[in-house]
Z-matrix of the N, CA and C atoms (Angstrom, degrees):
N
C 1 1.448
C 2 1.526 1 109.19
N 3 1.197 2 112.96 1 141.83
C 4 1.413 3 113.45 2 176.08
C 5 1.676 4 109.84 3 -150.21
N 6 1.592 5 105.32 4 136.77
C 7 1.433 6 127.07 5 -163.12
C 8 1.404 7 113.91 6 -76.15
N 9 1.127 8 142.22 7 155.24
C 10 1.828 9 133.12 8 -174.66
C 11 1.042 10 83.72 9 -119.91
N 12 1.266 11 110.74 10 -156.36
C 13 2.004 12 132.57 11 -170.10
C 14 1.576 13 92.20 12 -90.19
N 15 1.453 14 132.39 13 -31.46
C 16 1.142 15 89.77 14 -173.41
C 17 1.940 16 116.21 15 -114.45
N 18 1.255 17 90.04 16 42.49
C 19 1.566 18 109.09 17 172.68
C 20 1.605 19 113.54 18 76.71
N 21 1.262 20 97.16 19 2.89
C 22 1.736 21 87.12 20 178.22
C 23 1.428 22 115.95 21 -84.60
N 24 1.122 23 124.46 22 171.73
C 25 1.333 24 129.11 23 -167.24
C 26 1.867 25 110.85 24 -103.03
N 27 1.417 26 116.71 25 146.44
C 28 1.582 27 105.58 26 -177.17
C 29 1.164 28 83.25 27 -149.14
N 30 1.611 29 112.07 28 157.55
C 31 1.619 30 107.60 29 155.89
C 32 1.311 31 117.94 30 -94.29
N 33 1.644 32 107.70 31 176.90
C 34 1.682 33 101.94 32 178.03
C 35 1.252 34 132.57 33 -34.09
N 36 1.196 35 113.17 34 128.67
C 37 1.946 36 106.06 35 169.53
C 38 1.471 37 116.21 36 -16.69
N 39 1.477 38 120.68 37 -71.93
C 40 1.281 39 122.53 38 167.86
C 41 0.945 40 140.99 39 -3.99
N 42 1.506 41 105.69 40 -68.40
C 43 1.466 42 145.30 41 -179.59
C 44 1.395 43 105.45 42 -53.33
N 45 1.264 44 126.45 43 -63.94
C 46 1.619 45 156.68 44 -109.72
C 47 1.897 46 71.78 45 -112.30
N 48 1.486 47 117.55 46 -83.81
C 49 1.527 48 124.37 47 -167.29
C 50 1.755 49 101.79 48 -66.97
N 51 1.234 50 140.25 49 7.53
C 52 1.516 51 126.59 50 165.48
C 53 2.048 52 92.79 51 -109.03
N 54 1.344 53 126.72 52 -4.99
C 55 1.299 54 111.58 53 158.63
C 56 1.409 55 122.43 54 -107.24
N 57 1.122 56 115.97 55 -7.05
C 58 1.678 57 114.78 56 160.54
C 59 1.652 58 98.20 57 -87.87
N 60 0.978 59 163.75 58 -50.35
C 61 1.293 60 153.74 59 137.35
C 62 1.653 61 109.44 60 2.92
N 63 1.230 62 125.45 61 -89.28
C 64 1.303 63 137.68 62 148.59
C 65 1.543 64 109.13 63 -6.18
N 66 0.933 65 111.66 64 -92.56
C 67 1.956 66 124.89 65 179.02
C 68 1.554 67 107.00 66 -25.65
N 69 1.688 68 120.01 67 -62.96
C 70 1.287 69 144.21 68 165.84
C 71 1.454 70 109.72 69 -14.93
N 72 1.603 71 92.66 70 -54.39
C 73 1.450 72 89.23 71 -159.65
C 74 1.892 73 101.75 72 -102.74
N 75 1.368 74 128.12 73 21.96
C 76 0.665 75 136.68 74 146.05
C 77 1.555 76 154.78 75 -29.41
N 78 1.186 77 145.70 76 80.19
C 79 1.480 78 133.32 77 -161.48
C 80 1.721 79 106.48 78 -64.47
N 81 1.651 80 101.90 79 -42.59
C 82 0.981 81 100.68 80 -165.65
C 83 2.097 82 131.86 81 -76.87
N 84 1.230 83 129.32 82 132.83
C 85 0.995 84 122.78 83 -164.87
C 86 1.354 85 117.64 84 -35.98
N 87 1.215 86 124.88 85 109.34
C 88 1.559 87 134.74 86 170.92
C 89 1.236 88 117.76 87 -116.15
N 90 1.670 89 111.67 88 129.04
C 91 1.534 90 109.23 89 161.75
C 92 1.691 91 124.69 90 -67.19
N 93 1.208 92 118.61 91 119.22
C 94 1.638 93 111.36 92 -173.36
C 95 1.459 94 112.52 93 -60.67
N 96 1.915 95 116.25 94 -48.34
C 97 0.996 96 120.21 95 -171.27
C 98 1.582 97 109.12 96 76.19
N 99 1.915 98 105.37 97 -170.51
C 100 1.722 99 94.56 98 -156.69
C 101 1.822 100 74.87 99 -117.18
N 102 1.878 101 97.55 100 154.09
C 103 1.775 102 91.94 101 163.52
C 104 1.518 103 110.31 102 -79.30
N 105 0.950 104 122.06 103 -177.21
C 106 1.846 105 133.04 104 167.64
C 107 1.401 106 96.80 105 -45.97
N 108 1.220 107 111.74 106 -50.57
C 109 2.022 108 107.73 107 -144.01
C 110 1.958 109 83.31 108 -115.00
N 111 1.725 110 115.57 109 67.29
C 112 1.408 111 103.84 110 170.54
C 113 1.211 112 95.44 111 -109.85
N 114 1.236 113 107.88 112 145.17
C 115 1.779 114 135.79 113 -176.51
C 116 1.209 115 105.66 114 -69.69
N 117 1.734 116 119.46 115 128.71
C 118 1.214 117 125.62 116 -166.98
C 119 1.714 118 109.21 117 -54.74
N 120 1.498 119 124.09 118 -4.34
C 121 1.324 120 106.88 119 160.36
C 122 1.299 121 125.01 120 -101.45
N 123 1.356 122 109.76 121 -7.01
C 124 1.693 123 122.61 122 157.23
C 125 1.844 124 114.77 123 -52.32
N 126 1.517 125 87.68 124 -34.31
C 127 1.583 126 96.23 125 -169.10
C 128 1.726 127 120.49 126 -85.08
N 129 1.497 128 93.19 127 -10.81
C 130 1.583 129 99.32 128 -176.13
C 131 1.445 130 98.47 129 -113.11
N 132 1.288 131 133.91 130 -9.66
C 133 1.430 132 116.25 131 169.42
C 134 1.982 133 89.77 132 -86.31
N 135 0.820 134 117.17 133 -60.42
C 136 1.916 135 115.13 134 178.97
C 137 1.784 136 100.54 135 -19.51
N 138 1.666 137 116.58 136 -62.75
C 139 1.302 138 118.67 137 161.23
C 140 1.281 139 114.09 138 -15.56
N 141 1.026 140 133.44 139 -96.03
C 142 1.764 141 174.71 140 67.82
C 143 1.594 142 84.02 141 93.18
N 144 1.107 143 117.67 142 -88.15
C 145 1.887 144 118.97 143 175.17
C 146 1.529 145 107.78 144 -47.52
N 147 1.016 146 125.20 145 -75.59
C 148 1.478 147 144.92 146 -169.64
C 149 2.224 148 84.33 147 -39.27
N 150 1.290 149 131.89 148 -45.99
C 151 1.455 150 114.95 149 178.47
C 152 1.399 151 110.96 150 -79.47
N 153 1.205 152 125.87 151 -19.72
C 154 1.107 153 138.69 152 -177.82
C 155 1.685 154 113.99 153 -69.34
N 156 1.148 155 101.98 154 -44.52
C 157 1.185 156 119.92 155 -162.75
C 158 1.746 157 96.72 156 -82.34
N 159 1.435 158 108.40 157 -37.38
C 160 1.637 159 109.25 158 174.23
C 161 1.485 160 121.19 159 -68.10
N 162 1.602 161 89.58 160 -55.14
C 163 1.582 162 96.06 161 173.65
C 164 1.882 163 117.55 162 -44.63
N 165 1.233 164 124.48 163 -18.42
C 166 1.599 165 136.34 164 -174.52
C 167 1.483 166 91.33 165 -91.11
N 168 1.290 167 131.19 166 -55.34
C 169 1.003 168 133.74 167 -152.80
C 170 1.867 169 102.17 168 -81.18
N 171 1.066 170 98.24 169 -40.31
C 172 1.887 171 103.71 170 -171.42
C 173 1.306 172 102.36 171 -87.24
N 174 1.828 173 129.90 172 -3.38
C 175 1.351 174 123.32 173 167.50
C 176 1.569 175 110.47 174 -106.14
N 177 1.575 176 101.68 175 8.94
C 178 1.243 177 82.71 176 -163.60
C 179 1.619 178 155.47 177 73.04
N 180 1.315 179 101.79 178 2.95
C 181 1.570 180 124.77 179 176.12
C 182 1.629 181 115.52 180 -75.86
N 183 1.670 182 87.98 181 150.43
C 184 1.821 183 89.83 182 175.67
C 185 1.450 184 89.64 183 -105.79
N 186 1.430 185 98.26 184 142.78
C 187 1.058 186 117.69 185 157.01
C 188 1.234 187 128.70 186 -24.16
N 189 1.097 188 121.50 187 -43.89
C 190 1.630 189 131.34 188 172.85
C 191 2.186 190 105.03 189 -47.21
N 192 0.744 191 94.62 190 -52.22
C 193 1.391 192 104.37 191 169.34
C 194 1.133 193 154.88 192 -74.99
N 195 1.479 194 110.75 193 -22.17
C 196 1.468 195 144.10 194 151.67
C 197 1.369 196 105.06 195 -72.18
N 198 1.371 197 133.27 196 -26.30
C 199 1.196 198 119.95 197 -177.67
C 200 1.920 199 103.95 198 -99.06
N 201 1.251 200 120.75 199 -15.51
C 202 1.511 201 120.14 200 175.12
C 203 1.420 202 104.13 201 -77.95
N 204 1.568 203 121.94 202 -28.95
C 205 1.583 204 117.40 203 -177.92
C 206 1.638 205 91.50 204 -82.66
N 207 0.884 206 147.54 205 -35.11
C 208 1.490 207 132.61 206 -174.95
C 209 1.600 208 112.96 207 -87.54
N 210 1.554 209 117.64 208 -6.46
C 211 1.210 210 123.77 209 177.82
C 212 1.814 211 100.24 210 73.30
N 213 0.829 212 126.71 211 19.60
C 214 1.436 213 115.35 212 -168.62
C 215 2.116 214 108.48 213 -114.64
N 216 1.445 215 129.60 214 155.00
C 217 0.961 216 114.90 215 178.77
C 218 1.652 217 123.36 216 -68.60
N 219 1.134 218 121.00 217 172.78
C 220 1.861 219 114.87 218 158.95
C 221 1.449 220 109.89 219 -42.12
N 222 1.426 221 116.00 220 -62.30
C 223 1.497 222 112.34 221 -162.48
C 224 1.571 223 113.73 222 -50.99
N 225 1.659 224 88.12 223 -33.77
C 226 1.879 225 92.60 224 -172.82
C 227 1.688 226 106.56 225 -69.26
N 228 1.251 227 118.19 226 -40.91
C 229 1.452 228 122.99 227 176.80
C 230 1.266 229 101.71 228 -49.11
N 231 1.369 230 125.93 229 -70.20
C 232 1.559 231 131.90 230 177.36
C 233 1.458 232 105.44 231 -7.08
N 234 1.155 233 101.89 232 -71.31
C 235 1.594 234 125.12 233 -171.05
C 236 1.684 235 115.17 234 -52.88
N 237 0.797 236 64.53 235 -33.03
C 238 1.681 237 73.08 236 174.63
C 239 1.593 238 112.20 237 -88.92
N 240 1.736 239 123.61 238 -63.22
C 241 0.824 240 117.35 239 166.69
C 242 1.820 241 140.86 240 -28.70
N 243 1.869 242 98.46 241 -38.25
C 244 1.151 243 102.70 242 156.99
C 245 1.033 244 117.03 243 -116.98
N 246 1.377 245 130.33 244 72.69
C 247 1.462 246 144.78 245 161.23
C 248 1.466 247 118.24 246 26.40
N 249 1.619 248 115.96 247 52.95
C 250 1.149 249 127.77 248 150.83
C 251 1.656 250 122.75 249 -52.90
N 252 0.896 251 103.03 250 66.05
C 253 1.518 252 105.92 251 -152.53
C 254 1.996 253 101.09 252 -66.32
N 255 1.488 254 109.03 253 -38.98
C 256 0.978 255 102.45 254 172.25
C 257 1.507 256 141.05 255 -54.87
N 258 1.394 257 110.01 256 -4.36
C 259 1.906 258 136.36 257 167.09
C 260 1.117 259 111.60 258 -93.95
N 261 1.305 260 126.27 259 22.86
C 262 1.325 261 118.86 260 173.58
C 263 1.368 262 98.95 261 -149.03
N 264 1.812 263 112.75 262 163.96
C 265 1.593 264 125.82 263 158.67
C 266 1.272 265 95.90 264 -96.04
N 267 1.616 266 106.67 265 176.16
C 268 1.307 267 130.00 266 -166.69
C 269 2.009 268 103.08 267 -76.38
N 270 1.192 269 97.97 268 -54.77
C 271 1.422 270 119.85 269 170.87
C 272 1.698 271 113.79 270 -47.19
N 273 1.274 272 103.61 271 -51.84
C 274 1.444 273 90.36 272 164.90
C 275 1.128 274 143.95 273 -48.82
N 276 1.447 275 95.03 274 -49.76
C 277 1.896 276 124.65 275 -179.98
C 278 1.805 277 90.36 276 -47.98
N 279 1.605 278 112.26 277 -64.01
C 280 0.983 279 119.12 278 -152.19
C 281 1.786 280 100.95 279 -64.02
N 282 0.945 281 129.50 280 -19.91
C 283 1.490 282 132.28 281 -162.63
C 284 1.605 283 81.74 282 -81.72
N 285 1.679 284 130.31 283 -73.49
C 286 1.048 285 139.37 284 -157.40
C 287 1.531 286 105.04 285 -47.41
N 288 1.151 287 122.61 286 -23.54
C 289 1.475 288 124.60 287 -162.66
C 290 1.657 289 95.53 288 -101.44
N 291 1.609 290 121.79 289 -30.66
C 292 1.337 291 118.09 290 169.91
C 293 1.727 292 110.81 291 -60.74
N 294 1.219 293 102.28 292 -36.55
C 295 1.345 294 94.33 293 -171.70
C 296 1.384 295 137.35 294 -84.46
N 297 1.807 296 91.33 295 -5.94
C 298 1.903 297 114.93 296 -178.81
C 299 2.140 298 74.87 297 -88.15
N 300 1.145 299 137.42 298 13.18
C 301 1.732 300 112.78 299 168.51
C 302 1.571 301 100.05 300 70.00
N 303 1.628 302 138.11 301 9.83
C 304 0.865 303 139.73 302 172.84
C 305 1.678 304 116.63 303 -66.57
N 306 1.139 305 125.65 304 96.07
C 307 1.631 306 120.25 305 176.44
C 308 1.513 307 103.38 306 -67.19
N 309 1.585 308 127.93 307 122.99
C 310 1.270 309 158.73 308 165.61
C 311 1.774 310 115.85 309 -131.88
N 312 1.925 311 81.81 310 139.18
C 313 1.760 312 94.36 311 179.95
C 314 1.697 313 90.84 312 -106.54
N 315 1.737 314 101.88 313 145.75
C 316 1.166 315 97.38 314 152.63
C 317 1.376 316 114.74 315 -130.19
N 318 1.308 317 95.31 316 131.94
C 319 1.776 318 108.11 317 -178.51
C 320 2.017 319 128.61 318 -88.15
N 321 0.966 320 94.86 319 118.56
C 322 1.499 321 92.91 320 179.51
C 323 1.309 322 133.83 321 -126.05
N 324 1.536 323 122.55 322 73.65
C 325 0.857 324 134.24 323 -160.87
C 326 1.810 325 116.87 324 -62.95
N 327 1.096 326 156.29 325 86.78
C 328 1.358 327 171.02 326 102.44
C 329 2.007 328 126.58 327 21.22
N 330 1.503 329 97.05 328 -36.30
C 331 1.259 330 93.88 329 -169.63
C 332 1.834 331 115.86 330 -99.28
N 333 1.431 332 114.90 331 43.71
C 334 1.428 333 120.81 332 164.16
C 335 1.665 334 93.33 333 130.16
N 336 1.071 335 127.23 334 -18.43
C 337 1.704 336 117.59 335 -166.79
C 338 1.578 337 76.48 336 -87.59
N 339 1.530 338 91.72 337 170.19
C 340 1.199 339 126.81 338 158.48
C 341 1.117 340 142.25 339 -124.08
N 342 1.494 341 99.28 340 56.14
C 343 1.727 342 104.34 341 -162.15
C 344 1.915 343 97.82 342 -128.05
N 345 1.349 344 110.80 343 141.12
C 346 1.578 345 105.24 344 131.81
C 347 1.318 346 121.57 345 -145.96
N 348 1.316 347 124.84 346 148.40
C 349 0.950 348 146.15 347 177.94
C 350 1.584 349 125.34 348 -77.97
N 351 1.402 350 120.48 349 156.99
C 352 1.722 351 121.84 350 -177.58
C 353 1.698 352 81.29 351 -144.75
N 354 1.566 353 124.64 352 131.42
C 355 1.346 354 110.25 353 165.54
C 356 1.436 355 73.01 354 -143.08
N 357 1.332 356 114.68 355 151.46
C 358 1.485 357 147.92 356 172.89
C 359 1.479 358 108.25 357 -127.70
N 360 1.236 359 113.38 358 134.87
C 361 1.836 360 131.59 359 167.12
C 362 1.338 361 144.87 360 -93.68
């Protein structure tokens, strides 16, 4: 195991890229989750699902229904639900989350950081 800057724990590179490999090739529903080194817009669409995925879960909705208010199919919800983040734009996420009535800031910091943020309420 080895620690990054912001104290969380990961396993070896190795490790980490022969189980997202694994997952990939997966049928079965898997959350991808973020790698160590995801790009602050990797990290705000991950946001973006990860409220999505609560907001279903903390209202209690089936899926069947979360996907008629977003207009979108099951499979596409899926994707979202488990933060396929790579099937989506940022803009999308963000539309889908306008339209669950979810109030979210998005932050974009420009002047040397490298961060942005997606927080939903």
């Amino acid at each position: 195991m080895v620690k990054n800057n912001n104290h969380s724990v990961f396993p070896p590179q190795e490790e980490f890229e022969r189980v997202v490999k694994r997952v990939q090739k997966s049928d079965k529903k898997t959350n991808i989750g973020l790698s160590p080194n995801a790009s602050p817009m990797e990290r705000a669409k991950y946001d973006f699902c990860q409220t999505i995925a609560r907001y279903r879960r903390e209202n209690n909705l089936a899926e069947k229904s979360i996907a008629q208010q977003l207009g979108i199919t099951l499979s596409r919800l899926d994707s979202i639900l488990y933060s396929h983040i790579d099937e989506f734009t940022l803009d999308e996420l963000a539309s889908y989350v306008s339209n669950l009535h979810i109030l979210f800031e998005l932050k974009v910091f420009s002047y040397g950081r490298k961060e942005a943020t997606a927080e939903a309420h």
